[in-house]
PDB file of N, CA, C and O in Angstrom:
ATOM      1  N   UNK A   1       0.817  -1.184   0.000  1.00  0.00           N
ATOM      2  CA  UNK A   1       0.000   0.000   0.000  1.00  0.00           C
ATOM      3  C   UNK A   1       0.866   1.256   0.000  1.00  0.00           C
ATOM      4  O   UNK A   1       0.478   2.241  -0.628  1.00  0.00           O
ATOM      5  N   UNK A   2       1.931   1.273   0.620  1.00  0.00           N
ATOM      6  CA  UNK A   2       2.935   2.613   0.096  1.00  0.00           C
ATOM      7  C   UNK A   2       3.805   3.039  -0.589  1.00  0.00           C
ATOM      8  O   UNK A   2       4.386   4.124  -0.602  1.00  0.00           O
ATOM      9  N   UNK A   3       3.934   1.714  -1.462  1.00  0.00           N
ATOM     10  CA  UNK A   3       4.445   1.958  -2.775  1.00  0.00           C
ATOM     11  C   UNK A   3       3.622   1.617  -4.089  1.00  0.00           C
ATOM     12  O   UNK A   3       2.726   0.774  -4.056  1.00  0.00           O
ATOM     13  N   UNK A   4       4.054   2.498  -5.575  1.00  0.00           N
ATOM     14  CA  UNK A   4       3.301   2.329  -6.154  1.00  0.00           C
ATOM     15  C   UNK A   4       3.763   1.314  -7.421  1.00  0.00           C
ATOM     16  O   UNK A   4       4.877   1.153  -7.920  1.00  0.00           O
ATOM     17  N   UNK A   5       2.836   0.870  -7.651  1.00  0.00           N
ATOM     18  CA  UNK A   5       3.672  -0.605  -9.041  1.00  0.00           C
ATOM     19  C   UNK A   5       3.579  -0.072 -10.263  1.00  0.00           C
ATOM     20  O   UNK A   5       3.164   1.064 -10.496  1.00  0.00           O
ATOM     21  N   UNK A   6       3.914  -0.776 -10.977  1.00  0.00           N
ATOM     22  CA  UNK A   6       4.196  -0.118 -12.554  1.00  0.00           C
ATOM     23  C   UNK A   6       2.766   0.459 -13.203  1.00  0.00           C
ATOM     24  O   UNK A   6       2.728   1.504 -13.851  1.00  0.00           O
ATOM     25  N   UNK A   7       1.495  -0.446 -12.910  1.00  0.00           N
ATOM     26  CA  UNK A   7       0.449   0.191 -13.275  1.00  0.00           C
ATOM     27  C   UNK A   7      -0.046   1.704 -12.814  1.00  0.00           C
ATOM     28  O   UNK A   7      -0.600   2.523 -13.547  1.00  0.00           O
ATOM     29  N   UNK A   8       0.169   1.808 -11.927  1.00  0.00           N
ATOM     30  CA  UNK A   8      -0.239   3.600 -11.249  1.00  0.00           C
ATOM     31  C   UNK A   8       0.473   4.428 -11.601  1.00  0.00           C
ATOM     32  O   UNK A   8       0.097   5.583 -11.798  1.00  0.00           O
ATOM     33  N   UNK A   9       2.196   3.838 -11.831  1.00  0.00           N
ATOM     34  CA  UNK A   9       3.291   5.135 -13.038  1.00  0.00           C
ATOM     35  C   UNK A   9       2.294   5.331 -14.402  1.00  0.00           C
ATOM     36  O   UNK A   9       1.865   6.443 -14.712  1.00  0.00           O
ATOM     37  N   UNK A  10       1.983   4.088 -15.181  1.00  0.00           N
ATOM     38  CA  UNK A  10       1.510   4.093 -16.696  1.00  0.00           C
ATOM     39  C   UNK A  10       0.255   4.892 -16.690  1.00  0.00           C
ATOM     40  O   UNK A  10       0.086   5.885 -17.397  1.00  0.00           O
ATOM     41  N   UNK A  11      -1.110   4.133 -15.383  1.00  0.00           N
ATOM     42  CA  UNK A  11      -2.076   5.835 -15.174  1.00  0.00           C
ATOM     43  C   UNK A  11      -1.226   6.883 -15.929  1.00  0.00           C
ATOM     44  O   UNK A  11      -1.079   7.172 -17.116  1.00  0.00           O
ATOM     45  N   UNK A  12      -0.527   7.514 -14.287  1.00  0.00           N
ATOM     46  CA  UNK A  12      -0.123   8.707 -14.182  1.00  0.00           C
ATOM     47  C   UNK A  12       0.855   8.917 -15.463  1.00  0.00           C
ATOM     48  O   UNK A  12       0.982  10.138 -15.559  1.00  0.00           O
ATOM     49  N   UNK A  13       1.353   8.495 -16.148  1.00  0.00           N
ATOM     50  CA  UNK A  13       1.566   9.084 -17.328  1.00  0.00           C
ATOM     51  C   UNK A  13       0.725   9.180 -18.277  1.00  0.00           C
ATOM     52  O   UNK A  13       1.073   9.972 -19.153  1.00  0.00           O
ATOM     53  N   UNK A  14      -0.476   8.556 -18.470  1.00  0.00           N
ATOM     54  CA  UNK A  14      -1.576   8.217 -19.471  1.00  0.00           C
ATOM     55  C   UNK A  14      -1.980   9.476 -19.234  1.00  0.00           C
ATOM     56  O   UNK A  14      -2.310  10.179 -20.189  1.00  0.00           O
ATOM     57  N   UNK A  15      -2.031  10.065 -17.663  1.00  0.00           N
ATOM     58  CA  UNK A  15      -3.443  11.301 -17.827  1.00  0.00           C
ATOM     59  C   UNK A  15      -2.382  12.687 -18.321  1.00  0.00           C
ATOM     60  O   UNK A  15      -2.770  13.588 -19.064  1.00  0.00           O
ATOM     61  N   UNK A  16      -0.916  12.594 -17.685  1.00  0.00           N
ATOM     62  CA  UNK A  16      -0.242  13.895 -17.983  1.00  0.00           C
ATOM     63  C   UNK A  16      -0.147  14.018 -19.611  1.00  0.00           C
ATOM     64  O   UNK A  16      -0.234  15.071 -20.244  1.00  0.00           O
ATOM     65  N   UNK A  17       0.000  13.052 -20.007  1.00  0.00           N
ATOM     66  CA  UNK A  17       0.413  12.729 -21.913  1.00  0.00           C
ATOM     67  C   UNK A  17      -1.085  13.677 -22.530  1.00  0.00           C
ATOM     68  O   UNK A  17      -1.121  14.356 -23.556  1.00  0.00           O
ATOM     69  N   UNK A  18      -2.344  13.424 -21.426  1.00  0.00           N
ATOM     70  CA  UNK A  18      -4.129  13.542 -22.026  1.00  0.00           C
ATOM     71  C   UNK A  18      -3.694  15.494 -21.789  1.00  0.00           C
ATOM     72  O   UNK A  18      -3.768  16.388 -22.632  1.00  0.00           O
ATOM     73  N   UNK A  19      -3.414  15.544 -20.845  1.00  0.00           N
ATOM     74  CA  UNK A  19      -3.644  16.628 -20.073  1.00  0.00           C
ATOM     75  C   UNK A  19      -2.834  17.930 -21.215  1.00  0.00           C
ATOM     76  O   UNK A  19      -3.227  18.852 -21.930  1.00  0.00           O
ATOM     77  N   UNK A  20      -1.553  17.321 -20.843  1.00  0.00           N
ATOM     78  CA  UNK A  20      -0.504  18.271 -21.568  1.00  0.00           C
ATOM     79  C   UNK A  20      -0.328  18.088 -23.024  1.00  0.00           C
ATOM     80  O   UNK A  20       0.365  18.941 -23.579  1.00  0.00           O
ATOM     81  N   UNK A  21      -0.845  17.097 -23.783  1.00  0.00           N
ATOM     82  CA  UNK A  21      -0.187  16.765 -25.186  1.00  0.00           C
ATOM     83  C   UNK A  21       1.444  16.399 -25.095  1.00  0.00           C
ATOM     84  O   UNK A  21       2.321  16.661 -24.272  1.00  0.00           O
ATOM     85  N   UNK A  22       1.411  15.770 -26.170  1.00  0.00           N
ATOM     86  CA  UNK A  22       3.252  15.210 -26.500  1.00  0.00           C
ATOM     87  C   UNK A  22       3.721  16.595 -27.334  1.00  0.00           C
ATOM     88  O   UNK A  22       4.942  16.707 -27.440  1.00  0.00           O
ATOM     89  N   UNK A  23       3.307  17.143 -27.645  1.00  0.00           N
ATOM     90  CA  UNK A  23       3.996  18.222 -28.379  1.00  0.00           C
ATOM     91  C   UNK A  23       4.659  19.720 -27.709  1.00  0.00           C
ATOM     92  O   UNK A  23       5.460  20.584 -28.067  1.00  0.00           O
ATOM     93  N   UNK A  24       3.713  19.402 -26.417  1.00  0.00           N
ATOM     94  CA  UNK A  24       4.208  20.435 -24.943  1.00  0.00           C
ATOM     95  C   UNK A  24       4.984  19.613 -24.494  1.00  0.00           C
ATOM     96  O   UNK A  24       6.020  20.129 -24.076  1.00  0.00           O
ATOM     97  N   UNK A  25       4.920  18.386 -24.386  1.00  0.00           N
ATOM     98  CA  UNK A  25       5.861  17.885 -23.531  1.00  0.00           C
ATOM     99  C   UNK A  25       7.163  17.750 -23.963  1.00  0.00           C
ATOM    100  O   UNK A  25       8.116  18.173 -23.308  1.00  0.00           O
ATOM    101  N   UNK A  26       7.327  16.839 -25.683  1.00  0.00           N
ATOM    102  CA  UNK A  26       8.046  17.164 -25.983  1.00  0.00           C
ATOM    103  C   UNK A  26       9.035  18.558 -25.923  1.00  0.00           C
ATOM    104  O   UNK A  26      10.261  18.455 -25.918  1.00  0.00           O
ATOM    105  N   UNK A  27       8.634  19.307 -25.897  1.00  0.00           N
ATOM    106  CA  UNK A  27       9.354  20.833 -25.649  1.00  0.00           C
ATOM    107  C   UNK A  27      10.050  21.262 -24.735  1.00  0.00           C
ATOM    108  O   UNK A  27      11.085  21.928 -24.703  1.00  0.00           O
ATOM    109  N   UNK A  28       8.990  20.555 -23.519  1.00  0.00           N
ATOM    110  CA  UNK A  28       9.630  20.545 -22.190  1.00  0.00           C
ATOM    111  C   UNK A  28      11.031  19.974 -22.232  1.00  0.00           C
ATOM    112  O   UNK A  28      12.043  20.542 -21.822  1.00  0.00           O
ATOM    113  N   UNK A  29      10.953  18.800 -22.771  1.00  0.00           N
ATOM    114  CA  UNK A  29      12.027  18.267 -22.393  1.00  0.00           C
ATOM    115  C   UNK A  29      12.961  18.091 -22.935  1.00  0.00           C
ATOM    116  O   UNK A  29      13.849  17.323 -22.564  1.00  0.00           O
ATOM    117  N   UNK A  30      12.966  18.991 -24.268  1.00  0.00           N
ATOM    118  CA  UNK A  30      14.552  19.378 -24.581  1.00  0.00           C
ATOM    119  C   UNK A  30      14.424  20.829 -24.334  1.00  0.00           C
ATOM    120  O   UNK A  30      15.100  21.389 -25.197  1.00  0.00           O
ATOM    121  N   UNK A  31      13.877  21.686 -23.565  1.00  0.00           N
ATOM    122  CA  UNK A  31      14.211  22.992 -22.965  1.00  0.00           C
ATOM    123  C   UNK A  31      15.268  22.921 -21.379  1.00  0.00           C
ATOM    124  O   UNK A  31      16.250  23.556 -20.996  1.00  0.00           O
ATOM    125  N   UNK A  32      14.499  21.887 -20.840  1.00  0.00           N
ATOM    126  CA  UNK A  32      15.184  21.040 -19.869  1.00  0.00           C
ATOM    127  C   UNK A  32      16.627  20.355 -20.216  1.00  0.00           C
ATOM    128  O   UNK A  32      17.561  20.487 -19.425  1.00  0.00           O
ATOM    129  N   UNK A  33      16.758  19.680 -21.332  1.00  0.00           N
ATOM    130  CA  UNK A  33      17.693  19.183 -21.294  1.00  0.00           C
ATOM    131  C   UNK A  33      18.975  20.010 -22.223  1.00  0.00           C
ATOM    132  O   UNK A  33      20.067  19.508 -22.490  1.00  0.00           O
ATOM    133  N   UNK A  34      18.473  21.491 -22.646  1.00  0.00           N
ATOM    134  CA  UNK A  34      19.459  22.083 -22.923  1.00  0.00           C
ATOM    135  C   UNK A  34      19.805  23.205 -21.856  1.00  0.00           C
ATOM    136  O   UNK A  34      20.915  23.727 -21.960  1.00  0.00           O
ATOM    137  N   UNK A  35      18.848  23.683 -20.703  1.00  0.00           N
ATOM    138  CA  UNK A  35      19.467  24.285 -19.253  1.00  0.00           C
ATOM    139  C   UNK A  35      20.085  23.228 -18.724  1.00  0.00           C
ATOM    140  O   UNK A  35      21.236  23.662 -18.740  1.00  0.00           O
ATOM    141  N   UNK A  36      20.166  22.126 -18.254  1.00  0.00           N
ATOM    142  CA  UNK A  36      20.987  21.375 -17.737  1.00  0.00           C
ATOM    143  C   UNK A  36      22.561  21.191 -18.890  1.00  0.00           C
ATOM    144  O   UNK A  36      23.672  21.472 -18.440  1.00  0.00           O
ATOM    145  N   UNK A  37      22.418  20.813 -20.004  1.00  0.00           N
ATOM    146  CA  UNK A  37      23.764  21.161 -21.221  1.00  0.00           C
ATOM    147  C   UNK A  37      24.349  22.364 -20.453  1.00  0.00           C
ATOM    148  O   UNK A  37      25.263  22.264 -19.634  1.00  0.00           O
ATOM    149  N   UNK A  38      23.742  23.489 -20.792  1.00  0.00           N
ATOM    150  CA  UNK A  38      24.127  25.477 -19.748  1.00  0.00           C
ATOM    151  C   UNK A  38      24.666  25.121 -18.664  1.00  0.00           C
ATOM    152  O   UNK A  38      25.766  25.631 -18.449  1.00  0.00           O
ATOM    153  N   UNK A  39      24.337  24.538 -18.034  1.00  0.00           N
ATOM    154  CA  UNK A  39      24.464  24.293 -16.352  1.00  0.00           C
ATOM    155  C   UNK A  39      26.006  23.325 -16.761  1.00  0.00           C
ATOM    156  O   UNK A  39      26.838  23.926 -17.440  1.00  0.00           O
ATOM    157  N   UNK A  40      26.187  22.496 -16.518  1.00  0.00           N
ATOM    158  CA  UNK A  40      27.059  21.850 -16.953  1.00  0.00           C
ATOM    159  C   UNK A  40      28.529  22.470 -17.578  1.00  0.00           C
ATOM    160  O   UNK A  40      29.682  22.314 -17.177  1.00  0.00           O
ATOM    161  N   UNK A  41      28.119  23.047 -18.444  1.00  0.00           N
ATOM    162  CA  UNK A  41      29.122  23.597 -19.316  1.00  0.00           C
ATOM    163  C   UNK A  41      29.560  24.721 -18.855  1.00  0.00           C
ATOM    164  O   UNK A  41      30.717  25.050 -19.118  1.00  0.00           O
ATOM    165  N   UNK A  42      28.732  25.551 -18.067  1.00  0.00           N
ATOM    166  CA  UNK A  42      29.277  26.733 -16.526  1.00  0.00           C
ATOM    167  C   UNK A  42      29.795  26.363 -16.002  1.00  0.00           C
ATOM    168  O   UNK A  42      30.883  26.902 -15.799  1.00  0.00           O
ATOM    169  N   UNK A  43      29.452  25.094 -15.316  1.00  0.00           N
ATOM    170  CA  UNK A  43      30.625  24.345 -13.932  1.00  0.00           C
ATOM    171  C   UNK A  43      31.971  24.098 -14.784  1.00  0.00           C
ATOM    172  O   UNK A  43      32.995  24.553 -14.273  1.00  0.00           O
ATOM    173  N   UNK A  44      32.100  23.410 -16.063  1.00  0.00           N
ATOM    174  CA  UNK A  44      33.308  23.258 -16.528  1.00  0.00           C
ATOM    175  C   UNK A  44      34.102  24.690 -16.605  1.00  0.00           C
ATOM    176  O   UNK A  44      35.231  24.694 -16.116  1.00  0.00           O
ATOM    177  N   UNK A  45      33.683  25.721 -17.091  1.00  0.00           N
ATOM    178  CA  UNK A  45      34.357  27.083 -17.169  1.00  0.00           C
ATOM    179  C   UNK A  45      34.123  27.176 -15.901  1.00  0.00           C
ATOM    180  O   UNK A  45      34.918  26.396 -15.376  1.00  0.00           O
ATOM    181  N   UNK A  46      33.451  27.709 -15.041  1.00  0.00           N
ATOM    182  CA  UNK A  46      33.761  28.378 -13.843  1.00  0.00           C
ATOM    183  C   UNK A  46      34.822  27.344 -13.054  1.00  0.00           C
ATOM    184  O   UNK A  46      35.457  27.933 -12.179  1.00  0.00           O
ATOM    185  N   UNK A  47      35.050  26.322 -13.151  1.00  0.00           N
ATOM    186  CA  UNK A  47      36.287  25.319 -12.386  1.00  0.00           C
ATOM    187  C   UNK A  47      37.162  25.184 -13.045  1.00  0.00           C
ATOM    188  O   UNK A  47      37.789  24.142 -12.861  1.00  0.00           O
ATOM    189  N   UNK A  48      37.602  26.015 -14.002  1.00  0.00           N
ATOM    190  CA  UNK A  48      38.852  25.960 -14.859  1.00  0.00           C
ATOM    191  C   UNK A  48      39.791  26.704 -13.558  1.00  0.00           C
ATOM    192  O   UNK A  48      39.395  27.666 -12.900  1.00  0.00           O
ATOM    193  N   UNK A  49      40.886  26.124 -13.410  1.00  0.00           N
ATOM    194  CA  UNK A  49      41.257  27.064 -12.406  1.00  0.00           C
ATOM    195  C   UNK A  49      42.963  27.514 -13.451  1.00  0.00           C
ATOM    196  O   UNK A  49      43.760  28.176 -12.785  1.00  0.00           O
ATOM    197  N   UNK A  50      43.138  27.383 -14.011  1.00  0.00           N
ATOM    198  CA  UNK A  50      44.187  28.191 -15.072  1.00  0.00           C
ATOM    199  C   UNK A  50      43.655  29.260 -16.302  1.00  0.00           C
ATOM    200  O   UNK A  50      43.373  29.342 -17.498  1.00  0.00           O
ATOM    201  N   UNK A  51      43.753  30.015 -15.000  1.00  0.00           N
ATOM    202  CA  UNK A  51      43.536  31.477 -15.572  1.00  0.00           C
ATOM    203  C   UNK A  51      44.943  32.257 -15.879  1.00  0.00           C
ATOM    204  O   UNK A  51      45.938  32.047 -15.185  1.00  0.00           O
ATOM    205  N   UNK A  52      44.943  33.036 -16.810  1.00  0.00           N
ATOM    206  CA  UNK A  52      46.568  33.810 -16.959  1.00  0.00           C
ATOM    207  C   UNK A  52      45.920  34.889 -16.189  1.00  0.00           C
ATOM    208  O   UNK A  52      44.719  35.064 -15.984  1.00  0.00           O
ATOM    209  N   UNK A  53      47.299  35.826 -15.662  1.00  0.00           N
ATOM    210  CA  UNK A  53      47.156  36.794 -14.948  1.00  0.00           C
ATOM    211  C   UNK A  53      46.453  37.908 -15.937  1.00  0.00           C
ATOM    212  O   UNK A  53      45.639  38.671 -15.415  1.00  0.00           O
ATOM    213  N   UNK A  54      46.784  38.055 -17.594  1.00  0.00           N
ATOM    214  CA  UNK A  54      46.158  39.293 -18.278  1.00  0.00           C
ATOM    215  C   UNK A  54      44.921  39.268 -18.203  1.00  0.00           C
ATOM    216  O   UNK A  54      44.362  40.264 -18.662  1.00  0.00           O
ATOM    217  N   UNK A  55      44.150  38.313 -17.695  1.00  0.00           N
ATOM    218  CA  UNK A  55      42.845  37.369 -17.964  1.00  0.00           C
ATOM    219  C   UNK A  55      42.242  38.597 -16.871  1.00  0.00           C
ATOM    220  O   UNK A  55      41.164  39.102 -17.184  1.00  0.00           O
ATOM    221  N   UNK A  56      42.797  38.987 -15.836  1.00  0.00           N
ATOM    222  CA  UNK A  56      42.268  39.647 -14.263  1.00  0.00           C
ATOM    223  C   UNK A  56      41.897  41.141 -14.464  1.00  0.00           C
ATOM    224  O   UNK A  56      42.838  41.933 -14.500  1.00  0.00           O
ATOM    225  N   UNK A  57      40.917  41.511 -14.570  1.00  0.00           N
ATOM    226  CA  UNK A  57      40.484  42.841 -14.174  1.00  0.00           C
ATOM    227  C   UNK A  57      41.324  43.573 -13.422  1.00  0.00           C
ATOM    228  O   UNK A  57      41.844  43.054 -12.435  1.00  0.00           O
ATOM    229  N   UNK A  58      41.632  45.110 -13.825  1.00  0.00           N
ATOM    230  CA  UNK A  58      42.937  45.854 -13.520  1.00  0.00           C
ATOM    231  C   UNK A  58      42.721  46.070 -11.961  1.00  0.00           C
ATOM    232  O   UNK A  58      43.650  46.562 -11.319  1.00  0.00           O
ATOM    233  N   UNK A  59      41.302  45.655 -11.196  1.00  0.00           N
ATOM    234  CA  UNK A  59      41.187  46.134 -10.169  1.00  0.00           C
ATOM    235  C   UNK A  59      41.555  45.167  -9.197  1.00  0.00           C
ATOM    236  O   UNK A  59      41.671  45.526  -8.025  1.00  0.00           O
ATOM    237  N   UNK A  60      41.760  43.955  -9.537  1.00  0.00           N
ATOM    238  CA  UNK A  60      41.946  42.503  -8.920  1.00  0.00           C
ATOM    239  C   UNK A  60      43.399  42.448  -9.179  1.00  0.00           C
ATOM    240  O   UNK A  60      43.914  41.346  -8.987  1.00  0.00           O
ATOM    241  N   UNK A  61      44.299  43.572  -9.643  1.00  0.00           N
ATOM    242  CA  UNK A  61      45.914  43.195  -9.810  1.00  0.00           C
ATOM    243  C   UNK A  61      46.643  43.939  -8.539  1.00  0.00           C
ATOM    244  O   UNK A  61      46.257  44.847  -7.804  1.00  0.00           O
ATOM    245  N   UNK A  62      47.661  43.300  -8.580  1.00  0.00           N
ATOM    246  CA  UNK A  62      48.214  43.752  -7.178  1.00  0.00           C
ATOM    247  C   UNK A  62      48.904  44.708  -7.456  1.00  0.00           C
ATOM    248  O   UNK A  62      49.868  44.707  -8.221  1.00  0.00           O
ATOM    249  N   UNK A  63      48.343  45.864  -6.683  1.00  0.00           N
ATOM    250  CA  UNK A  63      49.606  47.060  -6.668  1.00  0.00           C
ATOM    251  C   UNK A  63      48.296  48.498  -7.573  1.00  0.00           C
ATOM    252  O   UNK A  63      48.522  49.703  -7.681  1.00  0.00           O
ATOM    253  N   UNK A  64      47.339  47.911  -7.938  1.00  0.00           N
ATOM    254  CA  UNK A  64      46.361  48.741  -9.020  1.00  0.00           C
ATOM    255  C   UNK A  64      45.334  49.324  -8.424  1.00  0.00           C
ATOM    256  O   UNK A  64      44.428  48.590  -8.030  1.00  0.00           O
ATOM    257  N   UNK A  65      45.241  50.667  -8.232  1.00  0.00           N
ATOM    258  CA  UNK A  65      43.813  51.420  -6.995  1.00  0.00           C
ATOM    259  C   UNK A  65      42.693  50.832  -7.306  1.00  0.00           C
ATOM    260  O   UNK A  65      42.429  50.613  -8.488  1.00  0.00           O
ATOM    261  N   UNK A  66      41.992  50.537  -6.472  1.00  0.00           N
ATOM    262  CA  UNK A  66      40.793  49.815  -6.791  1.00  0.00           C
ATOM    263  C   UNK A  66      39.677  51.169  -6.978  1.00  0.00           C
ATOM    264  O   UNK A  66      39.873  52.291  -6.511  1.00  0.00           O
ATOM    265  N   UNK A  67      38.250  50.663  -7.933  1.00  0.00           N
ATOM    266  CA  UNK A  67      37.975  51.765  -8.811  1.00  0.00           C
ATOM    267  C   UNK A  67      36.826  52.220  -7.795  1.00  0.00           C
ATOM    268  O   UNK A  67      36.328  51.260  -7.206  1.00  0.00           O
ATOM    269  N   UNK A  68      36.331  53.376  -7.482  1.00  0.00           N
ATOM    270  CA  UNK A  68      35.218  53.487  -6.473  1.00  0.00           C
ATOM    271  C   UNK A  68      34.369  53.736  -6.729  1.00  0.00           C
ATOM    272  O   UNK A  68      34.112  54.854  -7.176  1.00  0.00           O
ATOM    273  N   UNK A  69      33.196  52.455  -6.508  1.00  0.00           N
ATOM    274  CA  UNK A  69      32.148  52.047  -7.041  1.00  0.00           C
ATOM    275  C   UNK A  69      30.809  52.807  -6.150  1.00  0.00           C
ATOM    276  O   UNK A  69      29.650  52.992  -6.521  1.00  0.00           O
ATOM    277  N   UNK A  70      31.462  53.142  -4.879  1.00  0.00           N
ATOM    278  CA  UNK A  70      30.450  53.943  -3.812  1.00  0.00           C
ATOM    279  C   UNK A  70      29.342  55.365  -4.655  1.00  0.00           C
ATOM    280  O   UNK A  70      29.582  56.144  -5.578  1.00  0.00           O
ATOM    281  N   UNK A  71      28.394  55.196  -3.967  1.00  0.00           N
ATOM    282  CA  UNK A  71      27.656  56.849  -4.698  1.00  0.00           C
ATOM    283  C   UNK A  71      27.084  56.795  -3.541  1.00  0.00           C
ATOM    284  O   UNK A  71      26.559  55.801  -3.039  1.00  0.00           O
ATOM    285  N   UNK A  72      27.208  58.315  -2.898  1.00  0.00           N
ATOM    286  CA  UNK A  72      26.440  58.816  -1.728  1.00  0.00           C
ATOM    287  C   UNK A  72      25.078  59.866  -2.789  1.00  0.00           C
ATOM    288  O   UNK A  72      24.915  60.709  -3.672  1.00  0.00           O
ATOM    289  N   UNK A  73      24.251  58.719  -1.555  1.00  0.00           N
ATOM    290  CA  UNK A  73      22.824  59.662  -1.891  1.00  0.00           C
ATOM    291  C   UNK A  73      22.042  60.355  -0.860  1.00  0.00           C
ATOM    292  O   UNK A  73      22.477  59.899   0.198  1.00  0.00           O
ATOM    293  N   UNK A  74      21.301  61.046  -0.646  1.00  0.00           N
ATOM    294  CA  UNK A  74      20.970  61.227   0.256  1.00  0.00           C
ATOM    295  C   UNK A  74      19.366  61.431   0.181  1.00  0.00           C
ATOM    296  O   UNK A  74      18.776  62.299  -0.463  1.00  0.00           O
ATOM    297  N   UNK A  75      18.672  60.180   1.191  1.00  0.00           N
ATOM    298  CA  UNK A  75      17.455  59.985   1.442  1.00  0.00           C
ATOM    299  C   UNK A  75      16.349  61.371   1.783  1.00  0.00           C
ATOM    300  O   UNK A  75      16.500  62.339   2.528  1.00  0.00           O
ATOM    301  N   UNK A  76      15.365  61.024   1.006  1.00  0.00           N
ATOM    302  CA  UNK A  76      13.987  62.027   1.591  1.00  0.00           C
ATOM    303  C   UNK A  76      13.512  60.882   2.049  1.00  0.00           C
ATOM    304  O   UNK A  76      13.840  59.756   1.676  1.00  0.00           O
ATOM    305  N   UNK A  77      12.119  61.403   3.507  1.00  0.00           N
ATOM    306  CA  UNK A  77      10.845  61.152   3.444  1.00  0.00           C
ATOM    307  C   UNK A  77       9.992  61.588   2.915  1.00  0.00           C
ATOM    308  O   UNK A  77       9.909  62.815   2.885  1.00  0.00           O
ATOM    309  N   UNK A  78       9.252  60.994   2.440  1.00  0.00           N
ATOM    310  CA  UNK A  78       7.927  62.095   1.727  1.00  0.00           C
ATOM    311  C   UNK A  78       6.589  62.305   3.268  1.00  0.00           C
ATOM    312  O   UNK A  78       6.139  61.741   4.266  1.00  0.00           O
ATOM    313  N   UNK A  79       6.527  63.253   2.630  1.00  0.00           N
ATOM    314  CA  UNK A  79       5.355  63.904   3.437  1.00  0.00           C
ATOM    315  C   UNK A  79       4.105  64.299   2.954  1.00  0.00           C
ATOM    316  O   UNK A  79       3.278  64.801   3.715  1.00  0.00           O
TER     317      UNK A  79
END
């Protein structure tokens, strides 16, 4: 009783297939399976860890003023 057998998966796919069509679904699931491709292929670049030093933003080099990104504003209340 708390697990379900192969017949209640085949239901439950019978009614999503009724519900959604294969032509949405289809879609789904190579929209899905090309964000996961994205995903993937980020972790490979972002874990590259041989970076050259020209590669570094002038503000991330040692010895280079860092650029000042601050802006003073100064708040109203409205009344």
């Amino acid at each position: 009783m708390g697990s379900f057998s192969i017949w209640h998966w085949l239901i439950v796919l019978l009614i999503v297939v009724m519900v959604f069509g294969t032509k949405k679904l289809k879609n789904l699931g190579g929209d899905l399976g090309g964000a996961v491709k994205g995903f993937k292929d980020g972790m490979k670049e972002g874990g590259s860890s041989d970076a050259k030093p020209e590669d570094k933003p002038a503000a991330q080099v040692a010895g280079a003023p860092a650029e000042k990104t601050t802006i003073d504003v100064e708040a109203k209340t409205k009344s």
